[in-house]
N, C-alpha and C positions, 0 to 999 in steps of 0.2 A: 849566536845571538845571546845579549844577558836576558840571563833568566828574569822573570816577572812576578814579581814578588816585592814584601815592603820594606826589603833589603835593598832596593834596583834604588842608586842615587839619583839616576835620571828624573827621578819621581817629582825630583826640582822644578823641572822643565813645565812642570803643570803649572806652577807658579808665576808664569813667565812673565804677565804683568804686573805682579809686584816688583819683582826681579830689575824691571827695564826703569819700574821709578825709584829703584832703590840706585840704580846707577845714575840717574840722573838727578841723584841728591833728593832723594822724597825718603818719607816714612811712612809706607801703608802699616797699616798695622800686622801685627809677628802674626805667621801661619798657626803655630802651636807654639804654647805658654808652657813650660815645665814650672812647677809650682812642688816646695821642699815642705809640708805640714809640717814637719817637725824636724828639731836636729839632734834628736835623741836617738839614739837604737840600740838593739837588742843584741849586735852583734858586736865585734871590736877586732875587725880584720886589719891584719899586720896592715898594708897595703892598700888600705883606704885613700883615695884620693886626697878625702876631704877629713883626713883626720886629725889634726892641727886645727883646722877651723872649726871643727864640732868643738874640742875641748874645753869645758869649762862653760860651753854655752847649750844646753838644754833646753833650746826656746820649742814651744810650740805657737803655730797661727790660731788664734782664739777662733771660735765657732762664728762670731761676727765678722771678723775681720777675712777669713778666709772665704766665707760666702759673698761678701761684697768683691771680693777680688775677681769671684769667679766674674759675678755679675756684670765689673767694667770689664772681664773679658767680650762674653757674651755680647754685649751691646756695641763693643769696640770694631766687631767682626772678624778675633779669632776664631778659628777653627776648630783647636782640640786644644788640650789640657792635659799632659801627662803629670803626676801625683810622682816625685819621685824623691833624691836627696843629694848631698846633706846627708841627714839620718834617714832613720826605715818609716816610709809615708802611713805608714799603720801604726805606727806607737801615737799618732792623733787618733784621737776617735771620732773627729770630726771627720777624717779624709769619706769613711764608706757613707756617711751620712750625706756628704756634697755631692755621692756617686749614685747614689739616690735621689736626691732633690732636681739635681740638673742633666742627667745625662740624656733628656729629651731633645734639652737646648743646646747641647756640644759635645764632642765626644771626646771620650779620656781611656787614655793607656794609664797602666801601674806599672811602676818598676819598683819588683820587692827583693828581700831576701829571704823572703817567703815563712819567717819564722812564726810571725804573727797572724798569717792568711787562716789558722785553723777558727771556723766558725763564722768566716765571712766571705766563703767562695759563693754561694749561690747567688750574693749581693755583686759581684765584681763581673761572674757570667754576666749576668743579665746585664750590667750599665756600664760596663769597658768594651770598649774593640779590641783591644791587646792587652795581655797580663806578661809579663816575665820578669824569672825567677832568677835570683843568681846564685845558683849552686855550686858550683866552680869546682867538684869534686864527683870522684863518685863512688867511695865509701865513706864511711861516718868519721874513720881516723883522720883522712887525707882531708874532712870538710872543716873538724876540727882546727884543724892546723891551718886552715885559710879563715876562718869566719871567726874562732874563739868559742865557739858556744857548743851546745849536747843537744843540738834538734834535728841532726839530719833527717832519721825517719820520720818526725813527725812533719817536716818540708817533703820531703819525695810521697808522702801520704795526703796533702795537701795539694800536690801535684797531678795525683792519680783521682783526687775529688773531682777537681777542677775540668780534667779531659772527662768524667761520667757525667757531671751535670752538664757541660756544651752536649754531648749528644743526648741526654735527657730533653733540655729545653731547649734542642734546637738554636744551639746561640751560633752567631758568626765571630765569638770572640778569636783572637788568636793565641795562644797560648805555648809558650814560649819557655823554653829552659836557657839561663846564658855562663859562660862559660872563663870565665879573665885567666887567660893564660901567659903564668911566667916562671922561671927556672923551678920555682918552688912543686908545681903541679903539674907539668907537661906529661911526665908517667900515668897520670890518670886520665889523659885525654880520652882511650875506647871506653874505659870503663864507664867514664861520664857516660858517654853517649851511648853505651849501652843502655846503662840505668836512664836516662832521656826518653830513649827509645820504646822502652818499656810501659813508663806512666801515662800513655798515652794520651802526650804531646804533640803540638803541630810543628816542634820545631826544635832544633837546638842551635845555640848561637856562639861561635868561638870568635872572638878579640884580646888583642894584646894588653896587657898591664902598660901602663902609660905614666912615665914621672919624669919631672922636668930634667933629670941626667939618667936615665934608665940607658943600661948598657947589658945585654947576653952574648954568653960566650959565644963565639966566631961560628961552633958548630951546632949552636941551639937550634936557630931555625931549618936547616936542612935536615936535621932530626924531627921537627916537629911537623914538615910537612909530609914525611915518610909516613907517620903515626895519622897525618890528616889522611892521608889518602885508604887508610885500613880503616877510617873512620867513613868513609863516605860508605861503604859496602854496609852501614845498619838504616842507608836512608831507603824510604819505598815510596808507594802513593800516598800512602798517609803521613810520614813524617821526611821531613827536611832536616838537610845539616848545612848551615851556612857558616861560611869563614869570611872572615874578614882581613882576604890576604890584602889590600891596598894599605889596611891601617900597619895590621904585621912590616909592610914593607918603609913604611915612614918611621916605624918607631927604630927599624933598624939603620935605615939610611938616614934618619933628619934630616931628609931633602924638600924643599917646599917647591911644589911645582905651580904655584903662582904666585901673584907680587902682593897684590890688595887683600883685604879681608871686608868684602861686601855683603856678608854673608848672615852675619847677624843678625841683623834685622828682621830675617823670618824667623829667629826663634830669640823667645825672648825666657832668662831664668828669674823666678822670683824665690828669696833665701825665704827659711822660717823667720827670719829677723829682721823681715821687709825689704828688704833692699832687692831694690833691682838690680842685675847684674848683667854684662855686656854677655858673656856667655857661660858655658858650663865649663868648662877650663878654666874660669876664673871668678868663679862663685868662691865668697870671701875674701876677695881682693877688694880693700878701700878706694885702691887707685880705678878700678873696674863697675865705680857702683856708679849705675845712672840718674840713681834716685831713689826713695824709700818711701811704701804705697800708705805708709801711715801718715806722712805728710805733704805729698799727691797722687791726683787720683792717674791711673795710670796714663791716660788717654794723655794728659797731661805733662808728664817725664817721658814719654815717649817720644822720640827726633828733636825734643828739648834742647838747651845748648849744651847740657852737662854732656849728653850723647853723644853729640855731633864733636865735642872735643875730645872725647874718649876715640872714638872713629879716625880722627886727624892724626892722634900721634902712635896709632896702633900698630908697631912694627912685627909683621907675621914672623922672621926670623927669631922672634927672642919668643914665640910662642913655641908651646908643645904638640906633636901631633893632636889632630883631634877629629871628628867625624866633618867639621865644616871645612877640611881643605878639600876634600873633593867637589864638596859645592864652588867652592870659589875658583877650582879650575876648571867643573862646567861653565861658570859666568863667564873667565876669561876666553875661554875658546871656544865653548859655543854662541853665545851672547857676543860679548865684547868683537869677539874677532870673526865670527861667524865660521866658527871650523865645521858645522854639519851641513852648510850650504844650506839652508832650509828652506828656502824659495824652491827648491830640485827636489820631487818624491819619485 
Protein backbone atom coordinates (compact mmCIF):
# COMPACT_ATOMS: atom_id res chain seq x y z
CA UNK A 1 0.00 0.00 0.00
CA UNK A 2 1.32 3.73 -0.69
CA UNK A 3 2.27 5.24 2.18
CA UNK A 4 -0.04 8.19 3.64
CA UNK A 5 1.37 11.03 3.64
CA UNK A 6 1.32 14.62 1.55
CA UNK A 7 3.73 13.13 -0.62
CA UNK A 8 0.61 10.29 -1.81
CA UNK A 9 -0.53 11.97 -5.36
CA UNK A 10 -3.76 10.26 -4.90
CA UNK A 11 -4.39 13.08 -2.67
CA UNK A 12 -6.08 14.47 -6.09
CA UNK A 13 -8.79 12.06 -5.83
CA UNK A 14 -10.18 14.26 -2.96
CA UNK A 15 -10.57 16.84 -5.43
CA UNK A 16 -12.71 14.78 -7.60
CA UNK A 17 -15.33 17.16 -8.21
CA UNK A 18 -13.52 19.76 -9.37
CA UNK A 19 -11.58 17.36 -11.50
CA UNK A 20 -14.91 16.01 -13.21
CA UNK A 21 -15.84 19.94 -14.15
CA UNK A 22 -12.57 20.57 -15.18
CA UNK A 23 -12.99 17.64 -17.72
CA UNK A 24 -15.99 18.73 -18.73
CA UNK A 25 -14.71 22.16 -19.86
CA UNK A 26 -15.54 24.18 -16.30
CA UNK A 27 -13.22 26.23 -14.24
CA UNK A 28 -13.77 25.72 -10.47
CA UNK A 29 -11.61 27.69 -8.96
CA UNK A 30 -7.50 26.46 -8.37
CA UNK A 31 -7.20 24.08 -5.03
CA UNK A 32 -3.97 26.10 -4.07
CA UNK A 33 -2.50 29.37 -5.45
CA UNK A 34 1.55 29.41 -5.29
CA UNK A 35 2.11 33.15 -4.98
CA UNK A 36 6.22 34.35 -6.03
CA UNK A 37 6.48 37.73 -3.30
CA UNK A 38 9.35 38.55 -4.84
CA UNK A 39 11.88 37.78 -7.59
CA UNK A 40 14.83 38.68 -5.79
CA UNK A 41 17.07 36.25 -3.64
CA UNK A 42 19.66 35.92 -1.50
CA UNK A 43 20.98 32.99 -3.11
CA UNK A 44 22.36 32.47 -7.02
CA UNK A 45 22.31 28.65 -7.63
CA UNK A 46 23.99 27.59 -10.77
CA UNK A 47 20.76 25.47 -11.59
CA UNK A 48 17.98 27.64 -10.83
CA UNK A 49 15.06 27.01 -12.68
CA UNK A 50 13.94 30.18 -13.03
CA UNK A 51 17.21 32.04 -13.48
CA UNK A 52 17.02 33.82 -16.68
CA UNK A 53 13.66 35.07 -15.63
CA UNK A 54 14.66 36.50 -12.39
CA UNK A 55 17.48 38.44 -14.11
CA UNK A 56 17.44 41.86 -14.36
CA UNK A 57 13.98 41.79 -12.78
CA UNK A 58 13.80 42.37 -9.04
CA UNK A 59 10.28 42.93 -8.59
CA UNK A 60 8.61 42.72 -5.30
CA UNK A 61 4.44 42.42 -4.83
CA UNK A 62 3.68 45.75 -2.83
CA UNK A 63 2.01 45.19 0.64
CA UNK A 64 -1.37 46.27 -1.10
CA UNK A 65 -1.37 44.53 -3.87
CA UNK A 66 -0.33 41.10 -2.33
CA UNK A 67 -2.96 41.32 0.25
CA UNK A 68 -5.68 41.90 -2.08
CA UNK A 69 -4.52 38.92 -4.14
CA UNK A 70 -4.69 36.99 -1.02
CA UNK A 71 -8.19 38.30 -0.51
CA UNK A 72 -9.71 37.44 -4.22
CA UNK A 73 -8.16 34.16 -3.26
CA UNK A 74 -9.89 33.69 -0.10
CA UNK A 75 -13.37 34.73 -1.26
CA UNK A 76 -12.80 32.95 -4.73
CA UNK A 77 -12.68 29.61 -2.57
CA UNK A 78 -9.16 28.50 -2.90
CA UNK A 79 -7.98 26.54 -0.38
CA UNK A 80 -4.18 27.32 0.47
CA UNK A 81 -1.66 29.55 -0.67
CA UNK A 82 1.93 28.41 -0.94
CA UNK A 83 4.47 31.69 -0.68
CA UNK A 84 7.20 30.41 -2.88
CA UNK A 85 9.47 31.51 -6.21
CA UNK A 86 10.88 32.98 -8.71
CA UNK A 87 13.08 34.35 -5.95
CA UNK A 88 13.23 33.68 -1.94
CA UNK A 89 9.48 34.40 -0.66
CA UNK A 90 11.14 36.17 2.41
CA UNK A 91 13.39 38.86 0.73
CA UNK A 92 9.37 40.49 0.87
CA UNK A 93 8.68 41.62 4.19
CA UNK A 94 5.40 41.62 3.29
CA UNK A 95 5.29 37.52 2.81
CA UNK A 96 5.30 36.92 7.21
CA UNK A 97 3.18 39.77 7.55
CA UNK A 98 0.14 38.19 5.02
CA UNK A 99 1.15 34.79 7.31
CA UNK A 100 -0.11 36.81 10.07
CA UNK A 101 -2.91 38.58 8.91
CA UNK A 102 -4.68 35.72 7.01
CA UNK A 103 -3.75 32.41 8.07
CA UNK A 104 -7.13 32.03 9.91
CA UNK A 105 -8.87 32.32 6.68
CA UNK A 106 -6.40 29.72 4.44
CA UNK A 107 -3.69 27.88 4.85
CA UNK A 108 -0.18 28.54 3.51
CA UNK A 109 2.93 26.48 3.00
CA UNK A 110 6.68 28.29 2.43
CA UNK A 111 8.98 27.04 0.32
CA UNK A 112 12.37 28.69 1.24
CA UNK A 113 16.00 28.48 1.05
CA UNK A 114 15.87 29.14 4.32
CA UNK A 115 18.59 31.80 4.47
CA UNK A 116 16.29 34.46 5.50
CA UNK A 117 14.08 32.33 8.08
CA UNK A 118 16.57 33.51 10.90
CA UNK A 119 14.11 35.66 13.30
CA UNK A 120 10.86 34.56 11.76
CA UNK A 121 10.41 30.96 12.70
CA UNK A 122 7.94 31.40 15.54
CA UNK A 123 5.85 33.51 13.01
CA UNK A 124 5.76 30.68 10.21
CA UNK A 125 5.29 27.69 13.22
CA UNK A 126 2.31 29.15 14.29
CA UNK A 127 0.53 30.34 10.63
CA UNK A 128 2.00 27.61 8.06
CA UNK A 129 0.97 23.93 7.64
CA UNK A 130 4.23 23.23 5.97
CA UNK A 131 7.57 24.87 5.70
CA UNK A 132 10.45 23.40 3.45
CA UNK A 133 13.83 24.05 3.11
CA UNK A 134 16.02 23.60 0.27
CA UNK A 135 19.21 22.71 1.40
CA UNK A 136 20.41 20.47 -1.24
CA UNK A 137 23.69 19.55 0.64
CA UNK A 138 25.10 18.47 3.61
CA UNK A 139 28.16 20.30 4.46
CA UNK A 140 28.78 24.12 4.16
CA UNK A 141 31.47 23.48 1.06
CA UNK A 142 29.08 21.00 -0.89
CA UNK A 143 25.98 23.97 -0.09
CA UNK A 144 28.16 26.46 -1.36
CA UNK A 145 28.75 25.19 -4.58
CA UNK A 146 24.77 24.59 -5.12
CA UNK A 147 23.34 27.87 -3.65
CA UNK A 148 26.39 30.54 -3.97
CA UNK A 149 26.26 32.00 -0.56
CA UNK A 150 28.13 31.49 3.22
CA UNK A 151 24.82 30.47 5.44
CA UNK A 152 24.67 26.98 5.61
CA UNK A 153 24.98 26.82 9.49
CA UNK A 154 23.05 29.64 10.05
CA UNK A 155 20.00 27.45 7.60
CA UNK A 156 20.58 24.12 9.49
CA UNK A 157 20.42 26.46 12.85
CA UNK A 158 17.25 27.77 11.49
CA UNK A 159 16.18 24.40 10.81
CA UNK A 160 16.83 23.00 14.28
CA UNK A 161 14.68 26.44 15.58
CA UNK A 162 11.98 25.42 13.75
CA UNK A 163 11.60 21.60 14.91
CA UNK A 164 11.91 23.17 19.02
CA UNK A 165 9.29 25.75 18.56
CA UNK A 166 6.72 22.94 16.71
CA UNK A 167 7.03 20.93 19.95
CA UNK A 168 7.26 24.04 22.09
CA UNK A 169 3.88 25.32 20.70
CA UNK A 170 2.43 22.33 19.94
CA UNK A 171 2.16 23.23 16.08
CA UNK A 172 0.91 20.75 13.40
CA UNK A 173 3.25 22.38 11.17
CA UNK A 174 5.20 20.07 8.86
CA UNK A 175 8.51 20.74 8.40
CA UNK A 176 10.55 19.73 5.79
CA UNK A 177 14.12 19.57 4.59
CA UNK A 178 14.41 19.17 0.41
CA UNK A 179 16.96 17.97 -1.39
CA UNK A 180 17.53 18.66 -5.86
CA UNK A 181 19.60 16.11 -6.75
CA UNK A 182 21.97 16.20 -9.90
CA UNK A 183 25.46 14.90 -11.16
CA UNK A 184 26.81 17.89 -9.15
CA UNK A 185 25.66 16.58 -5.52
CA UNK A 186 24.56 12.97 -5.45
CA UNK A 187 27.90 12.15 -3.01
CA UNK A 188 26.28 14.11 -0.54
CA UNK A 189 23.08 12.47 -0.66
CA UNK A 190 23.57 10.38 3.40
CA UNK A 191 25.26 13.17 4.55
CA UNK A 192 22.23 15.50 3.76
CA UNK A 193 19.99 13.20 5.42
CA UNK A 194 22.03 12.75 8.04
CA UNK A 195 22.32 16.31 8.87
CA UNK A 196 18.13 16.35 8.01
CA UNK A 197 17.86 13.84 10.45
CA UNK A 198 19.41 15.54 13.04
CA UNK A 199 17.62 19.09 13.14
CA UNK A 200 14.81 17.60 14.04
CA UNK A 201 12.80 17.50 11.02
CA UNK A 202 9.71 15.77 10.00
CA UNK A 203 11.12 14.98 6.87
CA UNK A 204 13.47 14.99 4.14
CA UNK A 205 12.63 15.31 0.45
CA UNK A 206 14.80 13.94 -2.56
CA UNK A 207 13.77 15.18 -6.42
CA UNK A 208 15.55 15.44 -9.44
CA UNK A 209 16.98 18.58 -11.17
CA UNK A 210 14.67 19.20 -13.91
CA UNK A 211 15.70 21.26 -17.32
CA UNK A 212 14.27 21.26 -20.61
CA UNK A 213 17.37 18.99 -22.20
CA UNK A 214 18.83 17.60 -18.85
CA UNK A 215 20.65 14.40 -19.70
CA UNK A 216 22.94 11.89 -16.66
CA UNK A 217 25.18 9.64 -17.23
CA UNK A 218 23.64 6.13 -18.16
CA UNK A 219 25.04 4.95 -14.75
CA UNK A 220 23.99 8.02 -12.36
CA UNK A 221 20.80 6.66 -11.48
CA UNK A 222 21.57 3.01 -10.44
CA UNK A 223 24.27 4.73 -8.26
CA UNK A 224 21.89 6.95 -6.77
CA UNK A 225 19.38 4.53 -5.91
CA UNK A 226 22.18 2.22 -4.22
CA UNK A 227 23.09 5.64 -2.06
CA UNK A 228 19.07 5.95 -1.65
CA UNK A 229 18.58 2.77 -0.11
CA UNK A 230 21.61 3.53 2.72
CA UNK A 231 19.72 6.53 2.97
CA UNK A 232 16.46 5.00 4.07
CA UNK A 233 18.16 3.30 7.28
CA UNK A 234 18.35 7.15 9.05
CA UNK A 235 14.34 7.18 8.84
CA UNK A 236 12.52 6.24 12.24
CA UNK A 237 8.92 7.27 13.87
CA UNK A 238 9.93 10.66 13.97
CA UNK A 239 11.49 11.46 10.65
CA UNK A 240 10.70 10.37 7.08
CA UNK A 241 12.74 10.18 3.95
CA UNK A 242 10.75 10.48 0.86
CA UNK A 243 12.12 10.12 -2.93
CA UNK A 244 10.52 11.03 -5.59
CA UNK A 245 11.40 7.95 -7.64
CA UNK A 246 8.22 8.65 -10.43
CA UNK A 247 9.73 12.28 -11.19
CA UNK A 248 13.71 10.61 -11.15
CA UNK A 249 12.10 8.25 -13.65
CA UNK A 250 10.50 10.82 -16.22
CA UNK A 251 13.47 13.03 -16.10
CA UNK A 252 15.45 9.92 -17.22
CA UNK A 253 13.07 8.42 -19.58
CA UNK A 254 11.06 11.74 -21.04
CA UNK A 255 8.15 9.48 -21.36
CA UNK A 256 4.66 11.08 -20.93
CA UNK A 257 2.40 8.54 -19.82
CA UNK A 258 -0.67 10.60 -20.77
CA UNK A 259 -1.93 12.65 -23.63
CA UNK A 260 -3.89 15.83 -22.10
CA UNK A 261 -2.82 18.26 -19.52
CA UNK A 262 -6.04 18.90 -17.53
CA UNK A 263 -4.38 19.45 -14.72
CA UNK A 264 -3.85 22.97 -14.10
CA UNK A 265 -6.52 24.16 -13.23
CA UNK A 266 -6.16 23.08 -9.69
CA UNK A 267 -3.10 24.94 -9.21
CA UNK A 268 -2.94 28.06 -10.35
CA UNK A 269 1.01 30.21 -10.15
CA UNK A 270 1.04 34.01 -9.56
CA UNK A 271 4.73 35.69 -10.65
CA UNK A 272 6.05 38.66 -8.43
CA UNK A 273 5.30 40.64 -11.69
CA UNK A 274 1.52 39.88 -11.67
CA UNK A 275 1.13 37.68 -14.12
CA UNK A 276 -0.76 34.76 -14.01
CA UNK A 277 0.81 31.73 -15.30
CA UNK A 278 -0.68 28.40 -16.65
CA UNK A 279 1.84 26.47 -14.35
CA UNK A 280 5.11 26.39 -12.55
CA UNK A 281 7.25 24.96 -15.40
CA UNK A 282 6.33 27.91 -17.14
CA UNK A 283 6.36 30.88 -14.90
CA UNK A 284 7.84 33.58 -17.15
CA UNK A 285 6.85 32.40 -20.12
CA UNK A 286 4.85 35.33 -22.16
CA UNK A 287 3.22 32.61 -24.43
CA UNK A 288 1.95 30.85 -20.81
CA UNK A 289 0.56 34.12 -19.00
CA UNK A 290 -3.29 33.91 -18.48
CA UNK A 291 -3.46 37.39 -17.35
CA UNK A 292 -1.93 39.95 -14.91
CA UNK A 293 -3.89 40.57 -11.42
CA UNK A 294 -2.94 44.33 -11.76
CA UNK A 295 -5.24 44.63 -14.43
CA UNK A 296 -7.87 41.83 -13.50
CA UNK A 297 -9.14 40.71 -10.59
CA UNK A 298 -8.47 37.14 -10.48
CA UNK A 299 -11.85 35.52 -10.36
CA UNK A 300 -11.99 37.23 -13.68
CA UNK A 301 -8.77 35.77 -15.88
CA UNK A 302 -9.61 32.74 -14.56
CA UNK A 303 -11.27 30.02 -17.47
CA UNK A 304 -11.14 33.53 -19.30
CA UNK A 305 -10.49 32.92 -23.07
CA UNK A 306 -6.84 33.81 -22.87
CA UNK A 307 -6.85 30.38 -20.55
CA UNK A 308 -9.00 28.36 -22.37
CA UNK A 309 -6.65 29.14 -25.55
CA UNK A 310 -3.55 28.59 -23.66
CA UNK A 311 -5.29 24.87 -22.74
CA UNK A 312 -6.14 24.34 -26.51
CA UNK A 313 -2.92 24.39 -27.99
CA UNK A 314 -0.82 22.96 -24.95
CA UNK A 315 1.20 20.03 -26.31
CA UNK A 316 2.39 17.79 -23.07
CA UNK A 317 5.32 16.42 -25.39
CA UNK A 318 7.24 19.66 -25.84
CA UNK A 319 6.62 20.09 -21.95
CA UNK A 320 9.28 19.17 -19.22
CA UNK A 321 8.87 16.54 -16.60
CA UNK A 322 6.93 18.03 -13.82
CA UNK A 323 4.91 17.13 -10.60
CA UNK A 324 1.39 17.55 -12.79
CA UNK A 325 2.03 14.53 -15.00
CA UNK A 326 1.11 12.18 -12.35
CA UNK A 327 -2.05 14.03 -11.88
CA UNK A 328 -3.01 13.84 -15.32
CA UNK A 329 -2.39 10.09 -15.51
CA UNK A 330 -4.70 9.74 -12.43
CA UNK A 331 -7.31 11.77 -14.49
CA UNK A 332 -6.74 9.72 -17.44
CA UNK A 333 -7.07 6.32 -15.85
CA UNK A 334 -8.86 6.69 -12.93
CA UNK A 335 -11.31 9.45 -13.91
CA UNK A 336 -11.39 9.39 -17.73
CA UNK A 337 -11.17 5.52 -18.12
CA UNK A 338 -12.29 4.40 -14.78
CA UNK A 339 -9.11 2.13 -14.24
CA UNK A 340 -9.82 1.76 -10.18
CA UNK A 341 -13.48 0.47 -10.92
CA UNK A 342 -14.79 2.75 -8.16
CA UNK A 343 -18.22 1.66 -8.01
CA UNK A 344 -16.33 -1.98 -6.44
CA UNK A 345 -14.86 -1.47 -2.72
Amino acid sequence: MAELNSFNQLKVLHWKDRIEKIIDGGFPPPVTVEIDPSNNCNHNCPHCFYKEFREGKNRHLPKKTLFNIIEQLILAGVKSITFTGGGEPLANAHTVKALEKYSEHIDFGLVTNGGMLKGHEKIIVKHCKYVRISLDAGCEYAHKKMHCSDDYDRIVESITTLAKLKKELKSEIEIGVTFLLNENNADELEKFVFVASGTGADFAYIRPEIGWEKEFPKDFIPEVKKNLRRCKTYESKRFKLYINIPRINQVVTKEKTFKRCLSTPLISVIGADGNVYLCCQWRGSPLHVIGNIYKQKFKDLWGGKRHREILKWIDVNKCPPCRNGIYNEIFERCIINDGLRQNFL
